[in-house]
py3Dmol code that shows the C-alpha trace and the ligand (Angstrom):
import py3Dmol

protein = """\
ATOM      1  CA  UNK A   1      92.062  83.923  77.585  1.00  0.00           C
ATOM      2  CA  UNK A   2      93.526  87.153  77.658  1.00  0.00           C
ATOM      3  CA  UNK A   3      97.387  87.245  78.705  1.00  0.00           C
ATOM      4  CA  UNK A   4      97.019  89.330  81.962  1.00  0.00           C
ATOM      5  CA  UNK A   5      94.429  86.510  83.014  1.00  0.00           C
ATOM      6  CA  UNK A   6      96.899  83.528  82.401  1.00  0.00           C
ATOM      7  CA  UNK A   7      99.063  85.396  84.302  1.00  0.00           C
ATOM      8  CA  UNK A   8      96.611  86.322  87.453  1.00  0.00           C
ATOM      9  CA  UNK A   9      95.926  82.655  86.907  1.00  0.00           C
ATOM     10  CA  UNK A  10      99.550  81.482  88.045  1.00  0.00           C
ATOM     11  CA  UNK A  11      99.632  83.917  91.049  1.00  0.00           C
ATOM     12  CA  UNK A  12      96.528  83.058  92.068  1.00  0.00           C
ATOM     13  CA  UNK A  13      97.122  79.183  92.303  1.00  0.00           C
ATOM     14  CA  UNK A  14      99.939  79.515  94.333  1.00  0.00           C
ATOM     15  CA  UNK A  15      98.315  82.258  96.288  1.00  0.00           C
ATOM     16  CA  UNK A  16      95.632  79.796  96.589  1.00  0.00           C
ATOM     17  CA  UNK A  17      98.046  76.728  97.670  1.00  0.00           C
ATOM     18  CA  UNK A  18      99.901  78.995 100.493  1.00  0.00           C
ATOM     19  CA  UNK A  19      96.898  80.340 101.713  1.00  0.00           C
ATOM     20  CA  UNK A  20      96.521  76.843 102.721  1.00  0.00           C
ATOM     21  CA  UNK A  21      99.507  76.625 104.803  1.00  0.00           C
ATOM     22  CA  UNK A  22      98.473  79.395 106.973  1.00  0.00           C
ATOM     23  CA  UNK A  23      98.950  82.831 105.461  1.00  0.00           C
ATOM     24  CA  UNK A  24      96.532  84.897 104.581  1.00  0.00           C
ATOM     25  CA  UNK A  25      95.829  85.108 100.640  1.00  0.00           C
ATOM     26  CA  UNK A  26      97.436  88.361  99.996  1.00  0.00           C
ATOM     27  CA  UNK A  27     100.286  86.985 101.589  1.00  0.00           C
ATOM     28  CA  UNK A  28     100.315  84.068  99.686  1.00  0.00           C
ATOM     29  CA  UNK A  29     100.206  86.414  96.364  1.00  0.00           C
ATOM     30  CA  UNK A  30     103.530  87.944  97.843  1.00  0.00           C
ATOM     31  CA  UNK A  31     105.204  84.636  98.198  1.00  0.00           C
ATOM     32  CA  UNK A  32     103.988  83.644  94.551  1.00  0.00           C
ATOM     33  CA  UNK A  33     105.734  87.251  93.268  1.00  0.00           C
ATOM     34  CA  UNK A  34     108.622  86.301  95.546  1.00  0.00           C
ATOM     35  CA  UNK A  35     108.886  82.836  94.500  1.00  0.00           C
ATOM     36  CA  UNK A  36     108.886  83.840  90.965  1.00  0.00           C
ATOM     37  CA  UNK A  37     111.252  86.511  91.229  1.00  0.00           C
ATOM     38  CA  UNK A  38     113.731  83.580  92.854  1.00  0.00           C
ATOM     39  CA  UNK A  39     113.415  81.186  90.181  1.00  0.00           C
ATOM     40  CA  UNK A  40     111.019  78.706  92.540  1.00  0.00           C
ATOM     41  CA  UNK A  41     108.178  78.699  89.953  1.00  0.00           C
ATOM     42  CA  UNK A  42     109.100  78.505  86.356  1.00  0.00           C
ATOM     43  CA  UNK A  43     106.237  80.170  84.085  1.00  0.00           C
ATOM     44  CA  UNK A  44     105.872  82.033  80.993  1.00  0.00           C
ATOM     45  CA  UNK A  45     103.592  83.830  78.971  1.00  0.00           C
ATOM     46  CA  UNK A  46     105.006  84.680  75.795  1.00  0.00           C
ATOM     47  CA  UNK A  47     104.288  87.794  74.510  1.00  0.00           C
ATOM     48  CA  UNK A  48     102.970  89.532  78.022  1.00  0.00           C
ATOM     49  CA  UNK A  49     103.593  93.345  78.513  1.00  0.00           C
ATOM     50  CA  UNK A  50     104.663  95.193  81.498  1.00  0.00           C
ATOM     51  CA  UNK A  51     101.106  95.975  81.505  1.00  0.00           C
ATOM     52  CA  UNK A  52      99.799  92.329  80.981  1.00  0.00           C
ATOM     53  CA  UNK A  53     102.064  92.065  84.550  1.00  0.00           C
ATOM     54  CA  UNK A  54     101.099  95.040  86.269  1.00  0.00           C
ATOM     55  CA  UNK A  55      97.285  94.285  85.666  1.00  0.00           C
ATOM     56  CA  UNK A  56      97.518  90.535  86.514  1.00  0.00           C
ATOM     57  CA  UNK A  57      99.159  91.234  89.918  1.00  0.00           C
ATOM     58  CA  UNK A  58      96.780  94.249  90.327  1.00  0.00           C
ATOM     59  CA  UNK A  59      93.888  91.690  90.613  1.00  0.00           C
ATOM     60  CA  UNK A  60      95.100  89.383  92.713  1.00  0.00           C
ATOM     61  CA  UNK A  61      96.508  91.731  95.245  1.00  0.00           C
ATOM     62  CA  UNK A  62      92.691  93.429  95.100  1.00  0.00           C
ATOM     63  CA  UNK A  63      91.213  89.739  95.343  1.00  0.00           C
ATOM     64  CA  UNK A  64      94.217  89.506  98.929  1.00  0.00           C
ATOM     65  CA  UNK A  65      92.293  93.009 100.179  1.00  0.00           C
ATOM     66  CA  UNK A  66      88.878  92.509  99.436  1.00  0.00           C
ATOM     67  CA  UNK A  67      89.318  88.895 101.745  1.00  0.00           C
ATOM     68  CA  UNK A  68      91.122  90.611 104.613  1.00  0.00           C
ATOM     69  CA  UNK A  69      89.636  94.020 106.318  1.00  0.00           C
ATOM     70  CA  UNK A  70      93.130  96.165 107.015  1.00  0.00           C
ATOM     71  CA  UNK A  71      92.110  99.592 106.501  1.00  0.00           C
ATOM     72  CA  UNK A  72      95.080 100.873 105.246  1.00  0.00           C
ATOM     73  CA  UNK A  73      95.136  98.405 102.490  1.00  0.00           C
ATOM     74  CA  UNK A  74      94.074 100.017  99.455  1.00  0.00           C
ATOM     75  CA  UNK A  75      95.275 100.337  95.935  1.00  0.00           C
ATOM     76  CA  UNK A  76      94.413 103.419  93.567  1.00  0.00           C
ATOM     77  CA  UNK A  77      93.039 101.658  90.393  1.00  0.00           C
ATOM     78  CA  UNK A  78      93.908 101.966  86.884  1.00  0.00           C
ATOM     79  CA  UNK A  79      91.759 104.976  86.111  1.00  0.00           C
ATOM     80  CA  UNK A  80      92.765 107.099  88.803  1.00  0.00           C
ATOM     81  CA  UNK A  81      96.311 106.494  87.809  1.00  0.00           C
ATOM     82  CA  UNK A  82      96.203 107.053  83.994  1.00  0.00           C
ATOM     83  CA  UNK A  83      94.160 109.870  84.781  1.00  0.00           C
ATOM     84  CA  UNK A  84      97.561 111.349  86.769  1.00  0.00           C
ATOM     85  CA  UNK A  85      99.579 109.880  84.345  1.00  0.00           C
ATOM     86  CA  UNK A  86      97.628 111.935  81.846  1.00  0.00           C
ATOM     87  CA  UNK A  87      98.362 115.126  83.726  1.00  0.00           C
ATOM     88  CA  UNK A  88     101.989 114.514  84.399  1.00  0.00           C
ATOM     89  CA  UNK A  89     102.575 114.053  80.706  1.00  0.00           C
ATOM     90  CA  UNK A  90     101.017 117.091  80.532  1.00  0.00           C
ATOM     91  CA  UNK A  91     102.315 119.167  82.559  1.00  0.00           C
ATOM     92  CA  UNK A  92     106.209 118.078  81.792  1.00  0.00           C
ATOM     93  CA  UNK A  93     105.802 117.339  78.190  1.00  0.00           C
ATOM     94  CA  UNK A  94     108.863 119.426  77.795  1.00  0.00           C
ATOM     95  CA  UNK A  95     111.097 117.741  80.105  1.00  0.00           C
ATOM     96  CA  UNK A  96     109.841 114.259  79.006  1.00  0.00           C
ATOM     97  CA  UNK A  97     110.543 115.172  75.339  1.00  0.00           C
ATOM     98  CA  UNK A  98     114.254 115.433  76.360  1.00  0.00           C
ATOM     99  CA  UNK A  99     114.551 112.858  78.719  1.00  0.00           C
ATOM    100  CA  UNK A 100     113.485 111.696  81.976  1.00  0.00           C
ATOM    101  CA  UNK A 101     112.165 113.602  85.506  1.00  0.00           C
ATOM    102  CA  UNK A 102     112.174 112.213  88.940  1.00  0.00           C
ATOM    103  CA  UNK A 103     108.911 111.164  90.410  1.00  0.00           C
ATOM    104  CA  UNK A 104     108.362 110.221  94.241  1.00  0.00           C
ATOM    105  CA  UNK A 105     105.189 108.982  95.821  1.00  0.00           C
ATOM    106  CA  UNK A 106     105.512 109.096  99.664  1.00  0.00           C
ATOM    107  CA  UNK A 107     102.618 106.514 100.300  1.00  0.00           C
ATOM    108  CA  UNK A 108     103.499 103.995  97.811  1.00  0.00           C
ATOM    109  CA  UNK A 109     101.317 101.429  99.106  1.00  0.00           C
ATOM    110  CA  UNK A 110     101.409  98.572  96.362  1.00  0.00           C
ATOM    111  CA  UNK A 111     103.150 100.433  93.758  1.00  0.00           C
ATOM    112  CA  UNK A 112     100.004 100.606  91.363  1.00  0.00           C
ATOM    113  CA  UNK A 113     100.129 103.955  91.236  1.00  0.00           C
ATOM    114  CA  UNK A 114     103.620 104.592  90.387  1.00  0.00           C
ATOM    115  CA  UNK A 115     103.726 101.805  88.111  1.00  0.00           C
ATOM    116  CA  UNK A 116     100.790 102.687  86.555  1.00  0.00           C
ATOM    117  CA  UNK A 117     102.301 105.622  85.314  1.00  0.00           C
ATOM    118  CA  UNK A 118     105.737 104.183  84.542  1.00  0.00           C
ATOM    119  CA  UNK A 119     104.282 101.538  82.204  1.00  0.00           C
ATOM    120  CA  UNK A 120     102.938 104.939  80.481  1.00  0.00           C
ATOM    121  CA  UNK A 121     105.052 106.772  80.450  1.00  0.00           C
ATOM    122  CA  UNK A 122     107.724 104.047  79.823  1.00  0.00           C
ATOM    123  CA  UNK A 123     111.638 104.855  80.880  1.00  0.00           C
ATOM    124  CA  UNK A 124     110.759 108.520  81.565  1.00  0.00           C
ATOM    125  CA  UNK A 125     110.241 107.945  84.952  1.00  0.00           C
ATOM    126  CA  UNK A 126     112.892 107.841  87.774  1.00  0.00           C
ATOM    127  CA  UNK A 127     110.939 106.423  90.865  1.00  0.00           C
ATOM    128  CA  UNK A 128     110.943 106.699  94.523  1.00  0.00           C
ATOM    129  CA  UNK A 129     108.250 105.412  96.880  1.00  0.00           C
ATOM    130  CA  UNK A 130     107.925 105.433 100.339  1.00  0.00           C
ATOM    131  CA  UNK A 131     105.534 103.005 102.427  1.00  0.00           C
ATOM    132  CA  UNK A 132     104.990 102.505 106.221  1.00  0.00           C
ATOM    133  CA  UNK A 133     103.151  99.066 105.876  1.00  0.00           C
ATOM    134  CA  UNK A 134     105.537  95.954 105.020  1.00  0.00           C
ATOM    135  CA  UNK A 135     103.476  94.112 103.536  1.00  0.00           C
ATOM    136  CA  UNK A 136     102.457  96.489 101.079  1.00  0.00           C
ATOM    137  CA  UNK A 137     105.917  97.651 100.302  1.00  0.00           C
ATOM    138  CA  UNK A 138     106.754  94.216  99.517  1.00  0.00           C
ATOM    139  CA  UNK A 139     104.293  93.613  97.291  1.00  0.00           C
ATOM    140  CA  UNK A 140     105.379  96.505  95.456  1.00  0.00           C
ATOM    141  CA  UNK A 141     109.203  95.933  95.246  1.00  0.00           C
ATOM    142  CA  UNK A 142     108.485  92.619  93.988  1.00  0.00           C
ATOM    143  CA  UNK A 143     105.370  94.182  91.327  1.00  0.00           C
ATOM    144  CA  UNK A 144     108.705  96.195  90.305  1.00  0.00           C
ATOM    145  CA  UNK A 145     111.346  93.819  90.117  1.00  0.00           C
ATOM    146  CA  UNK A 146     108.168  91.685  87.525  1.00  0.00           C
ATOM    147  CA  UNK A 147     107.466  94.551  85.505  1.00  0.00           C
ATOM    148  CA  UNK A 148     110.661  95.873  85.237  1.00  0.00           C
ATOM    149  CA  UNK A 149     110.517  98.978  86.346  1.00  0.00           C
ATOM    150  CA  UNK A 150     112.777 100.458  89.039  1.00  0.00           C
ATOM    151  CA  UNK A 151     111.811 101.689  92.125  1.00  0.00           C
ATOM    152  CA  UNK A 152     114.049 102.884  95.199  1.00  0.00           C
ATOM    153  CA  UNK A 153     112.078 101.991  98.135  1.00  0.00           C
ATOM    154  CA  UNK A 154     112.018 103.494 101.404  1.00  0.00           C
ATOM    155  CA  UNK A 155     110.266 101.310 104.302  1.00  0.00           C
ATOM    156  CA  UNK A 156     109.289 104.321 106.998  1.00  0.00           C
ATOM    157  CA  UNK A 157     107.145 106.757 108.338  1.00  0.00           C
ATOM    158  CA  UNK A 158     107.185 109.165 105.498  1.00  0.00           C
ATOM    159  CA  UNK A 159     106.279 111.944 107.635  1.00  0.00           C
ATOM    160  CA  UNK A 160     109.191 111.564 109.786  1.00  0.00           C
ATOM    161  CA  UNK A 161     112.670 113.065 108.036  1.00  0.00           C
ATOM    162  CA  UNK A 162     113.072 111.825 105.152  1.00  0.00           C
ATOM    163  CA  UNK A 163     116.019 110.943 103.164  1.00  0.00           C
ATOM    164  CA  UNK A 164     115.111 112.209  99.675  1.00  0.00           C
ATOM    165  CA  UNK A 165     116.449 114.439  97.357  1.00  0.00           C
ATOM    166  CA  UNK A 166     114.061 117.204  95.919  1.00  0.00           C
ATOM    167  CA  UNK A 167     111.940 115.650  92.961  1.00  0.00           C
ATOM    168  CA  UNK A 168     110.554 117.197  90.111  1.00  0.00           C
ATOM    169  CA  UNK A 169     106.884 116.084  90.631  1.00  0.00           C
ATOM    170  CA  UNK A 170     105.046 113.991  93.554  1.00  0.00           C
ATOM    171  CA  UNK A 171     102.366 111.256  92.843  1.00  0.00           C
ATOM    172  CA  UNK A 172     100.259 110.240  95.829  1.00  0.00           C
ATOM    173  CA  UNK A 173      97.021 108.981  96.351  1.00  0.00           C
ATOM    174  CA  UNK A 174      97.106 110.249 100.241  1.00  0.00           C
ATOM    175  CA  UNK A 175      96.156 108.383 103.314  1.00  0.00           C
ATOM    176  CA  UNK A 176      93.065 110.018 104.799  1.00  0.00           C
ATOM    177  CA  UNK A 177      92.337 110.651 108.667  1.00  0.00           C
ATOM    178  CA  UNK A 178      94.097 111.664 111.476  1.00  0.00           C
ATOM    179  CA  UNK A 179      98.063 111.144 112.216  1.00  0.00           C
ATOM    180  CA  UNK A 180      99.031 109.200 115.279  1.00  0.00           C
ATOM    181  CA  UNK A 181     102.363 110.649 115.993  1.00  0.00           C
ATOM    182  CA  UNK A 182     101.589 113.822 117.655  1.00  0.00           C
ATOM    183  CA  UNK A 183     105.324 114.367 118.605  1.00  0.00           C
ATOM    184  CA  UNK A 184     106.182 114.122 114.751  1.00  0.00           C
ATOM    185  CA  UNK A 185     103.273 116.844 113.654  1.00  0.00           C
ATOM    186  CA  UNK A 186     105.020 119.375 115.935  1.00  0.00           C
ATOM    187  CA  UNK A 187     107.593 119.708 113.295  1.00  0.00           C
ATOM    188  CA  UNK A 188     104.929 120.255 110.966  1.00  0.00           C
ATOM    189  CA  UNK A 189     103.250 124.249 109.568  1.00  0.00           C
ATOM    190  CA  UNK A 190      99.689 122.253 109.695  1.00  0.00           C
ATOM    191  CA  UNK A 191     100.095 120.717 112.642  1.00  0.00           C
ATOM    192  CA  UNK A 192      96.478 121.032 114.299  1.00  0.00           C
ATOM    193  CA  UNK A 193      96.186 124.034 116.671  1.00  0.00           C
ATOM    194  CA  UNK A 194      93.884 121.915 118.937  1.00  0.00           C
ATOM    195  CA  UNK A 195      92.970 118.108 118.561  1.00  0.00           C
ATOM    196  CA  UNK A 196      95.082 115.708 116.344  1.00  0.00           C
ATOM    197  CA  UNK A 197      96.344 116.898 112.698  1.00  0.00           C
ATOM    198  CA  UNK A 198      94.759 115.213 109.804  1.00  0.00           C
ATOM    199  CA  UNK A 199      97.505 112.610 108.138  1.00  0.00           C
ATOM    200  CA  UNK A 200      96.481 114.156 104.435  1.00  0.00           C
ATOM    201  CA  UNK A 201      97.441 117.488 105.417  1.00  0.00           C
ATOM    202  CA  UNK A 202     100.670 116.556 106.831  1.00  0.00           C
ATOM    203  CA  UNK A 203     101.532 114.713 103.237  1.00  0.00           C
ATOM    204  CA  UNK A 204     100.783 117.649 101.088  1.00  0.00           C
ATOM    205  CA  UNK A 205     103.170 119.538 103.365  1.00  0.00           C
ATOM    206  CA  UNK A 206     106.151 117.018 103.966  1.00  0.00           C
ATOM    207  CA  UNK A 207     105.435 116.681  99.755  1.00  0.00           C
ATOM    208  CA  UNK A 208     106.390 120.095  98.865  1.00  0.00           C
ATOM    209  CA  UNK A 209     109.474 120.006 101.052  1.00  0.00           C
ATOM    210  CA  UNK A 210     110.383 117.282  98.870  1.00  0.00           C
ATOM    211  CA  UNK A 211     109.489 118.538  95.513  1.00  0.00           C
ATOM    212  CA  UNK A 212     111.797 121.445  93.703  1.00  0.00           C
ATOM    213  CA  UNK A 213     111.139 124.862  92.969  1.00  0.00           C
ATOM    214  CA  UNK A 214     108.713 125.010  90.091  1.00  0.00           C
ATOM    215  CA  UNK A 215     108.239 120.960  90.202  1.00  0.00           C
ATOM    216  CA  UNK A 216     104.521 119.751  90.477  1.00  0.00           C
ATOM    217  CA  UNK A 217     102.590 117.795  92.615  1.00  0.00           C
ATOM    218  CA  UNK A 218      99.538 115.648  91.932  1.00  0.00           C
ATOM    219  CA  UNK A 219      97.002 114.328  94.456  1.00  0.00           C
ATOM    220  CA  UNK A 220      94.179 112.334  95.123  1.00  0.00           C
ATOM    221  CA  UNK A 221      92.480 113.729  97.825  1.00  0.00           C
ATOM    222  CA  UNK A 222      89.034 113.835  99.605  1.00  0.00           C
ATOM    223  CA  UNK A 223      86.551 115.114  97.562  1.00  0.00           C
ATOM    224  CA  UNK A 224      85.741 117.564 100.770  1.00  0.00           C
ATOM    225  CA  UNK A 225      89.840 118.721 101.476  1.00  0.00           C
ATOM    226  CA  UNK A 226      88.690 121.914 101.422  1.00  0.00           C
ATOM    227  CA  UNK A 227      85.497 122.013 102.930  1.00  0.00           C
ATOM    228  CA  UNK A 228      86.558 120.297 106.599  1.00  0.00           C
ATOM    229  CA  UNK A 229      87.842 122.358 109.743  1.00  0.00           C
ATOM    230  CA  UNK A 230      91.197 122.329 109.140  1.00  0.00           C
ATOM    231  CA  UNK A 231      90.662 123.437 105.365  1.00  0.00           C
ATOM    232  CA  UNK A 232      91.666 127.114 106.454  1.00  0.00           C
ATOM    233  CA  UNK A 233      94.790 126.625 107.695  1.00  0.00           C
ATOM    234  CA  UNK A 234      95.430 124.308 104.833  1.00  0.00           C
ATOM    235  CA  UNK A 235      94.375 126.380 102.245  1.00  0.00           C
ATOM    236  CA  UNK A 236      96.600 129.559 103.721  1.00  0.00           C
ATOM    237  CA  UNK A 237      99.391 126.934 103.353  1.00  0.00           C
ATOM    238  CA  UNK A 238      99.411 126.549  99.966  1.00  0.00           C
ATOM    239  CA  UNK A 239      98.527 129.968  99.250  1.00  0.00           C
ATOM    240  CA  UNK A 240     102.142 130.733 101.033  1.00  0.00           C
ATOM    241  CA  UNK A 241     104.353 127.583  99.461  1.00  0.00           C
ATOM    242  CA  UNK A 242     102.513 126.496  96.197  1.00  0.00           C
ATOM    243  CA  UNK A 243     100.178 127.665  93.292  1.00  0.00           C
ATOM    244  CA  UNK A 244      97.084 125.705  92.432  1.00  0.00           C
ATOM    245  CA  UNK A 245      96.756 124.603  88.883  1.00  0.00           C
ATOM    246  CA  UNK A 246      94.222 122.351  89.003  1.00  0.00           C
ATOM    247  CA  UNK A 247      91.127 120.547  90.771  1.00  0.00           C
ATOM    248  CA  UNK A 248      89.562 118.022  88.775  1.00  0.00           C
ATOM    249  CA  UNK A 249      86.476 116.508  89.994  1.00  0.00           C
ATOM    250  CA  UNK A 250      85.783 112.710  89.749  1.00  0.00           C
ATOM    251  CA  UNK A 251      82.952 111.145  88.726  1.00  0.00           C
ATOM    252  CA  UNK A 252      80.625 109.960  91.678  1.00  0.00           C
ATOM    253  CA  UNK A 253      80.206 106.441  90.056  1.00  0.00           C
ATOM    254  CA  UNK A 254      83.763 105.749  90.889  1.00  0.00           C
ATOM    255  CA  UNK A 255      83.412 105.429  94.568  1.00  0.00           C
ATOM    256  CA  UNK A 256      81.449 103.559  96.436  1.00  0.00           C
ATOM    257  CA  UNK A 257      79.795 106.264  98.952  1.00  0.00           C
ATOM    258  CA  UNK A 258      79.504 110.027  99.064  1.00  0.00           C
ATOM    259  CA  UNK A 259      81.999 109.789 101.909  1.00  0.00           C
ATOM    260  CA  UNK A 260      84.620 108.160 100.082  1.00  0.00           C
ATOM    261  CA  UNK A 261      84.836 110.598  96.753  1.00  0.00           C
ATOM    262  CA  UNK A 262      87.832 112.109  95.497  1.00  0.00           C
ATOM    263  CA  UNK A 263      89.087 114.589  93.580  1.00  0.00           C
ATOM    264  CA  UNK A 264      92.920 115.117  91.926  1.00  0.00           C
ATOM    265  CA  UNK A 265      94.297 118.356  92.750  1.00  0.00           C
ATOM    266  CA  UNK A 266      97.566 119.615  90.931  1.00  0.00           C
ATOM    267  CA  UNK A 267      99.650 122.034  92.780  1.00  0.00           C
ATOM    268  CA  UNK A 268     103.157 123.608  91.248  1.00  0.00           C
ATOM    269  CA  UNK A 269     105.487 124.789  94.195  1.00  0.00           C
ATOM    270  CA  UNK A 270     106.689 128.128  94.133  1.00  0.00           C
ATOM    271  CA  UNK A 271     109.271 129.920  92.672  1.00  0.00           C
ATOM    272  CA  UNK A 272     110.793 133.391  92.344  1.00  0.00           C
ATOM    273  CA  UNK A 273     111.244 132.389  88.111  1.00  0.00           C
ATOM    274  CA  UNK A 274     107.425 131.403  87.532  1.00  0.00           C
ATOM    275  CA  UNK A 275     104.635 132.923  87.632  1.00  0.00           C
ATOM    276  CA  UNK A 276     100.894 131.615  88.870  1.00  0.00           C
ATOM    277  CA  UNK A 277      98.954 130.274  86.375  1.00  0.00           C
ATOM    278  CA  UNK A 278      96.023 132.885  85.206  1.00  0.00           C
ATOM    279  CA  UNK A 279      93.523 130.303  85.963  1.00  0.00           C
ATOM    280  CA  UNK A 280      93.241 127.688  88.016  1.00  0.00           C
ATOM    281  CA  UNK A 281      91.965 124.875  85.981  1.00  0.00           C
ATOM    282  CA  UNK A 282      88.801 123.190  87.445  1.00  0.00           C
ATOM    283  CA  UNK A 283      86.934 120.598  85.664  1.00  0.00           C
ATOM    284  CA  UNK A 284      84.689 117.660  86.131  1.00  0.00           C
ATOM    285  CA  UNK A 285      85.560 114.502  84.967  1.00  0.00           C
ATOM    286  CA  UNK A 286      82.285 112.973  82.754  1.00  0.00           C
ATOM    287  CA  UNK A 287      81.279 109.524  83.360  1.00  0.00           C
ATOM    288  CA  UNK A 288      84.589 107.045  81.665  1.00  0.00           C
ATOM    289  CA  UNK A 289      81.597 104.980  79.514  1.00  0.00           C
ATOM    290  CA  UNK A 290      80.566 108.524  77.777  1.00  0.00           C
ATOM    291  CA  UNK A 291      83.233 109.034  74.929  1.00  0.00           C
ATOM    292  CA  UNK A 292      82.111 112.154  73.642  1.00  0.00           C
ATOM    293  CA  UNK A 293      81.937 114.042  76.956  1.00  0.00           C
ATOM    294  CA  UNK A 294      85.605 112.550  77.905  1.00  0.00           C
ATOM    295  CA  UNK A 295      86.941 113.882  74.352  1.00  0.00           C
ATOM    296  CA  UNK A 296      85.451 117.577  75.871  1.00  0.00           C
ATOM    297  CA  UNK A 297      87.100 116.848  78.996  1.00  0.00           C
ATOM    298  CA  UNK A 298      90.385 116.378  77.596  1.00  0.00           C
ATOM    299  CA  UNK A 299      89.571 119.375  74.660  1.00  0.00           C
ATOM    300  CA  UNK A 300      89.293 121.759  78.086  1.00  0.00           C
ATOM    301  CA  UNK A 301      92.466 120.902  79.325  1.00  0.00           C
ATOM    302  CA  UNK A 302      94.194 121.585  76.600  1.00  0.00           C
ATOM    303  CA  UNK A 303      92.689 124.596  75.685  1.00  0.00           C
ATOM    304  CA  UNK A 304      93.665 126.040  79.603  1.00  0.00           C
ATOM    305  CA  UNK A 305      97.241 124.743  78.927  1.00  0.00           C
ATOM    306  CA  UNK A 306      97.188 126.634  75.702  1.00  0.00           C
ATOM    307  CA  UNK A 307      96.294 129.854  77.762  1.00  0.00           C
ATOM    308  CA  UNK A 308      97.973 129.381  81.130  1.00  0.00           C
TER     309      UNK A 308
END
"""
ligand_1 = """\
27
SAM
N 98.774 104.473 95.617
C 98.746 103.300 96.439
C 98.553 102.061 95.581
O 98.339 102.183 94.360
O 98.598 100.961 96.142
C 97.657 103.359 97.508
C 97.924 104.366 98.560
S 96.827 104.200 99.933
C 95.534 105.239 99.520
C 97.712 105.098 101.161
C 98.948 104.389 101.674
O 99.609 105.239 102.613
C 98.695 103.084 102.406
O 99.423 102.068 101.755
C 99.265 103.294 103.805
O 99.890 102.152 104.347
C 100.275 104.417 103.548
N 100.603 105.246 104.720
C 99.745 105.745 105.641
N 100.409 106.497 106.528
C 101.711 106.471 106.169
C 102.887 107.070 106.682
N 102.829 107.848 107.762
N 104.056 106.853 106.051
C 104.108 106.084 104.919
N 103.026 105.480 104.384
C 101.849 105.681 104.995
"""
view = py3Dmol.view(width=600, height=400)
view.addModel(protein, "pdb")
view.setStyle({"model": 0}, {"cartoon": {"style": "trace"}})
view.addModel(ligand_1, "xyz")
view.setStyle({"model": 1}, {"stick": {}})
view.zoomTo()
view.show()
């Protein structure tokens, strides 16, 4: 058996034995994490990597979501987030030869994510998340504190003000649909002119007031973001406050409805020292079982960061 497995196997048996006292078993998985972190259950596996961590927790915490039916409770999986992690270390391979940059993602969720791209991008990385849901915000402080990797956590509305200095990029796999705090999305540029404003929007804005001049942001979004009502206003937005670099397309066998595709889009925000890229980069991502058209995929990046 494979590390990560013993390791899923440990949570899950106490997830298993507390879901028997009347949690639910996602909330059981939390008290195993917890009850590890405080010394309750001794275990070890030698040898296991941050990674062997991150992915054992990953399934059981997908195993808690699939059981319950919260809508909000989703994780972005592995691919999506070496995928980003892919384009961060390519877009600040400078900085991150010299040291580390400061990432935030403002809808942290469980931390898979972020610590998805930690673990690659290991000690580079100076983390902030932010996450409404307690739940989830637990389970990520405590997938943290078990793969070692720090994260400053901020329990809140992340559309309301934030406390958060300017970052050099954003991560976030945004929450999609509309944003129930109409009083908050007055303070907001995209703010709908009629109706409610779409949550997604609202994060791409409150992003880049968090992110420097010249810092980038990367985003999974709805495969339609740009295709919906609201897409003008959004779309004069960025054209005012940020530069697209990139919009990758994902491959179709990733999700499991046409509804429910996404794409990543890369944005840099402006500044009066840089200059737009010549191109925006747009590219489809082949399907991850065909090796040779993956090794094209990544050839055409680099090739449009050789002439950007
Ligand atoms: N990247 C995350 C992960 O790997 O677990 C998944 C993010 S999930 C697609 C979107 C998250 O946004 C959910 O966890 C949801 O609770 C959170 N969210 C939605 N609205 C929010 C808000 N206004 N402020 C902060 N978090 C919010």
């Amino acid at each position: 058996m494979e590390k990560f497995e013993l390791i899923f196997n440990h949570i899950n048996t106490h997830a298993e034995q507390f879901e028997q006292q009347e949690m639910t078993y996602l909330e059981g998985v939390l008290a195993a994490l917890e009850g590890t972190l405080d010394g309750q259950f001794d275990w070890r596996v030698d040898g296991a990597t941050k990674e062997d961590m991150r992915k054992a927790i990953q399934i059981a915490i997908l195993k808690g979501m699939r059981k319950g039916s919260q809508p909000n409770h989703q994780m972005t999986p592995d691919t999506l987030g070496l995928l980003v992690g892919y384009f961060v270390e390519q877009f600040f391979e400078g900085e991150l030869g010299k040291g580390s940059i400061s990432v935030a993602d403002l809808a942290l969720g469980t931390g898979n994510l972020m610590l998805t791209v930690m673990n690659l991008l290991e000690g580079k990385i100076e983390a902030t998340g932010v996450e409404v849901d307690e739940l989830l915000i637990r389970l990520a402080a405590a997938a943290a504190d078990l793969t070692q990797q720090p994260i400053s956590l901020f329990r809140q509305d992340a559309l309301e003000s934030l406390l958060l200095d300017p970052v050099d990029a954003i991560i976030c796999d945004l929450p999609v649909g509309y944003y129930p705090n109409e009083e908050v999305s007055l303070d907001y540029e995209l703010c709908a002119t009629g109706g409610m404003s779409y949550s997604h929007h609202l994060f791409i804005e409150q992003s880049l007031k968090h992110t420097k001049e010249g810092g980038y942001l990367f985003f999974i979004v709805p495969a339609n973001l740009f295709e919906t009502e609201q897409a003008k206003q959004l779309h004069k937005f960025i054209k005012n406050h940020a530069w697209i670099q990139a919009v990758i397309q994902l491959p179709e066998n990733m999700f499991s409805s046409k509804a429910y595709e996404k794409s990543i889009v890369i944005l840099q925000k402006q500044s009066g020292h840089l200059k737009a890229p010549r191109e925006v980069l747009l590219a489809k991502v082949p399907n991850l079982s065909n090796k040779q058209a993956l090794a094209m995929f990544f050839e055409k990046v680099q090739i449009w960061k050789e002439n950007k």
